[in-house]
C-alpha positions as CSV (number, residue, x, y, z in Angstrom):
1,X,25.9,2.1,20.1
2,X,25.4,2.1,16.0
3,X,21.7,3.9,15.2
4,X,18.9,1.6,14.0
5,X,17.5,3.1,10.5
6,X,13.9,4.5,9.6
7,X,12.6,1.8,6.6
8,X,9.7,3.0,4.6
9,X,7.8,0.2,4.2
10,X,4.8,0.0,1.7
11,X,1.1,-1.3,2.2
12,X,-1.4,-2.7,0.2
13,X,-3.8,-0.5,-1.3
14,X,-7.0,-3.0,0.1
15,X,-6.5,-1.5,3.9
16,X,-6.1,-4.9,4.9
17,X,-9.7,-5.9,4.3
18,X,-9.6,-8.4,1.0
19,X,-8.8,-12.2,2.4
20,X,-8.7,-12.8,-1.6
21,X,-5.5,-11.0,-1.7
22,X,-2.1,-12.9,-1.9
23,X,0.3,-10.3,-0.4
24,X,2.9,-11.8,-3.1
25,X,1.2,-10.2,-5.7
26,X,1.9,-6.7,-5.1
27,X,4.9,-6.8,-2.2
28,X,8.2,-8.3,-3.2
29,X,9.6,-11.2,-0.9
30,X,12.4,-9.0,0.2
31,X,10.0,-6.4,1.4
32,X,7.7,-9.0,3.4
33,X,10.8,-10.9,4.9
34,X,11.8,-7.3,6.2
35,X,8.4,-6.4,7.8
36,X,8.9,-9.9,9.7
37,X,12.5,-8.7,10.8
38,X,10.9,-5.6,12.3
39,X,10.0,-5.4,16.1
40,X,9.3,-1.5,15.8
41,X,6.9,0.2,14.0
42,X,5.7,3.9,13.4
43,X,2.1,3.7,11.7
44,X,-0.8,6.0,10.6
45,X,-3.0,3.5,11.8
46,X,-1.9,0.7,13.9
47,X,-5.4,-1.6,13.0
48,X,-4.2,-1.5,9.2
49,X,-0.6,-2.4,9.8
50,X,-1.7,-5.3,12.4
51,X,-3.3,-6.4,9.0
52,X,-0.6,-6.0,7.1
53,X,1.6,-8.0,9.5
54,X,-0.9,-10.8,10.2
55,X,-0.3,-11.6,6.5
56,X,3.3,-11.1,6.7
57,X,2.7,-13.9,8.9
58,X,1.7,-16.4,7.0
59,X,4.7,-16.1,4.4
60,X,7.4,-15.3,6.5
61,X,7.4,-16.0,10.5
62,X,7.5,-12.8,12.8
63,X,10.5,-12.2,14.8
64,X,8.1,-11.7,17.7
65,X,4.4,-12.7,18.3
66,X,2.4,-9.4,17.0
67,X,1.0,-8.6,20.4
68,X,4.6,-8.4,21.6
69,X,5.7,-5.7,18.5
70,X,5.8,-2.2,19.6
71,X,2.9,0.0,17.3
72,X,3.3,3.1,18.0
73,X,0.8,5.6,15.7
74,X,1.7,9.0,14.3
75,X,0.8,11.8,16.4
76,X,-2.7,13.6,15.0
77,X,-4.1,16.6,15.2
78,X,-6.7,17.6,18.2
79,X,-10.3,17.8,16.0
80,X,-10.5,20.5,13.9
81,X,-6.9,21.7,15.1
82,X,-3.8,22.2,13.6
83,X,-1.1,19.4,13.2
84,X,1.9,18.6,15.8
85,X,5.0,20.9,14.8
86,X,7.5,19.0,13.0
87,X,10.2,19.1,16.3
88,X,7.0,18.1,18.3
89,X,8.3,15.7,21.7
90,X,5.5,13.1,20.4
91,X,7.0,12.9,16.8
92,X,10.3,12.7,18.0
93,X,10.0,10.3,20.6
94,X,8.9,7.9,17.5
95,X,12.6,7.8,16.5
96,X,13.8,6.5,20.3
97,X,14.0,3.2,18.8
98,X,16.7,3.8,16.5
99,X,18.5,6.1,18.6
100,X,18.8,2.9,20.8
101,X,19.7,0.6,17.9
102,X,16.4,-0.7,16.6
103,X,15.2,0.0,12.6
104,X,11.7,1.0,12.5
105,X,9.4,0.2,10.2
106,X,7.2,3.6,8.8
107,X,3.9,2.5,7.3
108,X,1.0,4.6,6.0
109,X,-2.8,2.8,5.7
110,X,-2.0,2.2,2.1
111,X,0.8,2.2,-0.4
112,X,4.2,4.0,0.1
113,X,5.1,5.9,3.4
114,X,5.6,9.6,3.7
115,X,3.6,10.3,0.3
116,X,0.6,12.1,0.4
117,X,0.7,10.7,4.0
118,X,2.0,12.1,7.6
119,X,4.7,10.3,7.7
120,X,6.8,12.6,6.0
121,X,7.8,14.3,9.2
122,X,9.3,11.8,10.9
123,X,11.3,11.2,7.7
124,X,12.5,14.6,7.5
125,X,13.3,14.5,11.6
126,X,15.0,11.0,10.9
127,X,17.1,12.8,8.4
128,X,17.8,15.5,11.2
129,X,18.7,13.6,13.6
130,X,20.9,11.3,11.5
131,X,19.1,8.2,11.1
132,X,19.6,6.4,8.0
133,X,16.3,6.2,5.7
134,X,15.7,3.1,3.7
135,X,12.7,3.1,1.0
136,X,11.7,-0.4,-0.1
137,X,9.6,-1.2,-3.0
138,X,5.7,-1.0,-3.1
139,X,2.6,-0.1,-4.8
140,X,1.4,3.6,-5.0
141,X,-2.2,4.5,-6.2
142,X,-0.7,7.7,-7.3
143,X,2.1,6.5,-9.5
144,X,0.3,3.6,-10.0
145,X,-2.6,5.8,-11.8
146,X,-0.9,8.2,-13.6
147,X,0.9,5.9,-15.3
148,X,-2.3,4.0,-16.6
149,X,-4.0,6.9,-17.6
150,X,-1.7,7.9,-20.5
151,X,-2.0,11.7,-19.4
152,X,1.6,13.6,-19.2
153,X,3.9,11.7,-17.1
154,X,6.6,13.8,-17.8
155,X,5.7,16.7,-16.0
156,X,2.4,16.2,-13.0
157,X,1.3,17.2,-9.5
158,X,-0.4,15.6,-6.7
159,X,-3.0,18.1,-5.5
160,X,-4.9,16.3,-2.9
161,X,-7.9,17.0,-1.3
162,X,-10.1,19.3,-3.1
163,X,-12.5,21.7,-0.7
164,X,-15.9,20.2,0.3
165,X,-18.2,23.2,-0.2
166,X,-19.3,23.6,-3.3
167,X,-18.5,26.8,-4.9
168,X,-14.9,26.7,-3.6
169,X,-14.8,23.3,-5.4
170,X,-15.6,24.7,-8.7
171,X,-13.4,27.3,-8.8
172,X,-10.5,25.0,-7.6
173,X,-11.2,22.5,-10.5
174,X,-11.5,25.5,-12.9
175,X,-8.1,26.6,-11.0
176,X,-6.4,23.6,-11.7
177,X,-7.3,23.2,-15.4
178,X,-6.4,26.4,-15.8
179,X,-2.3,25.3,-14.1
180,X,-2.5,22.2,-16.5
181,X,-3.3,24.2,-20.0
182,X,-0.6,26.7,-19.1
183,X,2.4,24.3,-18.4
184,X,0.8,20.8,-20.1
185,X,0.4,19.2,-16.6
186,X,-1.0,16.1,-15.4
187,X,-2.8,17.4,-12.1
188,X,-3.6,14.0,-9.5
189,X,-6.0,14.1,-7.6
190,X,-7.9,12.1,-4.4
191,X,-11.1,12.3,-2.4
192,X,-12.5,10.0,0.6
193,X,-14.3,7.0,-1.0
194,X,-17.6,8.2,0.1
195,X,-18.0,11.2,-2.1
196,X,-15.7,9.4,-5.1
197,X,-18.9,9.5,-7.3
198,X,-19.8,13.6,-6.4
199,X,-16.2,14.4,-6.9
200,X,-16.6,13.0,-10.5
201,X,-19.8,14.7,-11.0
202,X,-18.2,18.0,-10.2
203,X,-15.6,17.4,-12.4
204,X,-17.6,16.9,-15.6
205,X,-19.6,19.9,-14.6
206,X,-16.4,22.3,-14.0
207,X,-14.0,21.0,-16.9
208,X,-14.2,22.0,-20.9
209,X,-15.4,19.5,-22.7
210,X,-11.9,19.0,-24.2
211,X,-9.9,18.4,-21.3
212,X,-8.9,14.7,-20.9
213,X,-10.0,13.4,-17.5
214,X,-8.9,9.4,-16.3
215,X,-10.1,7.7,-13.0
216,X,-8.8,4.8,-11.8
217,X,-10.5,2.6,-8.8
218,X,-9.2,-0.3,-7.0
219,X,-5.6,-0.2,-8.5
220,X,-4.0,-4.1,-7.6
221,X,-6.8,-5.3,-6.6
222,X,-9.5,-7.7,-8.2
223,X,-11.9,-5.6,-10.4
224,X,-9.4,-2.5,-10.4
225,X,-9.4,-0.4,-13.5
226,X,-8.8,2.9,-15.3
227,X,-10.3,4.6,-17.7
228,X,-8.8,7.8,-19.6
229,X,-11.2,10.1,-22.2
230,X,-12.2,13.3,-22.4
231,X,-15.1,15.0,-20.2
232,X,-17.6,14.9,-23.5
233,X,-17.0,11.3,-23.7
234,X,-17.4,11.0,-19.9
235,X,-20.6,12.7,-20.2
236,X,-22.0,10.4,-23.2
237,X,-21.1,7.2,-21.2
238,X,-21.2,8.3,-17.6
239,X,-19.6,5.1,-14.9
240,X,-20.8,5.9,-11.2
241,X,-18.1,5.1,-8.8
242,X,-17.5,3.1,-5.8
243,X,-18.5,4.2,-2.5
244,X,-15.9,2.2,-0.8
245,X,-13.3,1.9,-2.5
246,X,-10.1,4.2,-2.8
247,X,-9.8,6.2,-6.3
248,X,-7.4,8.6,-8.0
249,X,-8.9,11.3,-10.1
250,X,-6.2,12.9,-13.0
251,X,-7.0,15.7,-15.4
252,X,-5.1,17.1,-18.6
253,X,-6.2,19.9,-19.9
């Protein structure tokens, strides 16, 4: 029996939650007639991809009804343990499917599959196991962002999370300027949408006054925007951020 393949397919960058939003606009046809196709799906959260597919829907018909479409969600860590190991029984048991002939459709919360997400694993065990992996076309708030904020594109990083506690924080920022002054690096960063507005704050209060810092909110959707300039001129015309919205923080020293 031939293998079914692992396809990494993208998400919006709404979470499924703005009705104004014509999938069209940010997922190529080819990409939404393939989620329809699919009857298998490995997901970091099966509520978000339900949304996903209930617009998928509307453009192109479902193979099956989506109550009938196998959702299974990436295996996650007990609270406050550590994550799965990578040869795991639950993490490989996502790849049955294909073993048996079926692609499976990957899919993060938002944007592209297996960056800055969990799904990397099962792409790296796909590759193990020798499944074919097939990356289709999408929006990432990472790309997306530094390509707006006309920081170094030519040579970046995707950092992540910064800590929470304070202190820590600040010397993690001053870290990081510190990487990007040595080697002319854009450093990307992200936070929870909740503490968007005190991530900025520490940033002005950490960086020189030199170093260029961009932010961009909402990225595809209505209202979205980016703004590049340096921390003095962030400082002179302060923005407070979103609460609930998903942002990407850069930084060039």
């Amino acid at each position: 029996m031939s293998r079914g393949r692992l396809i990494l397919m993208p998400n919006t960058l709404d979470f499924g939650v703005d009705d104004s939003l014509d999938l069209r606009d940010v997922l190529p046809q080819r990409v939404i007639e393939q989620a329809a196709r699919l009857t298998h799906w490995a997901a970091e959260n099966a509520k978000t991809t339900r949304a996903l597919l209930k617009r998928v829907d509307a453009i192109a018909p479902l193979a099956q009804p989506l109550q009938a479409l196998q959702i299974s969600e990436l295996p996650r860590p007990a609270k406050g343990g550590k994550p799965a190991a990578d040869d795991s029984p639950a993490w490989r048991a996502l790849l049955a499917p294909a073993l048996a002939g079926h692609d499976i459709g990957l899919i993060s919360e938002a944007g592209l599959p297996a960056v800055a997400d969990p799904g990397a694993r099962l792409v790296a065990l796909a590759h193990e196991a020798g499944i074919e992996v097939l990356p289709l076309s999408g929006p990432s708030s990472l790309l997306l962002a530094l390509a707006a904020s006309g920081l170094n594109g030519q040579s970046f990083a995707f950092v992540g999370y910064l800590p929470v506690e304070a202190a820590a924080r600040t010397a993690r920022i001053r870290e990081l300027e510190g990487l990007s002054a040595k080697s002319q690096q854009t450093q990307l960063l992200i936070e929870t949408p909740y503490r968007n507005e005190a991530l900025r704050q520490s940033l002005l209060a950490a960086l020189r006054p030199t170093t260029r810092l961009s932010i961009s909110v909402g990225l595809t959707l209505p209202g979205g925007w980016t703004r590049t300039a340096s921390v003095a001129d962030w400082k002179r015309q302060p923005a407070a951020l979103p609460d609930r919205i998903p942002a990407v923080f850069a930084l060039l020293a």
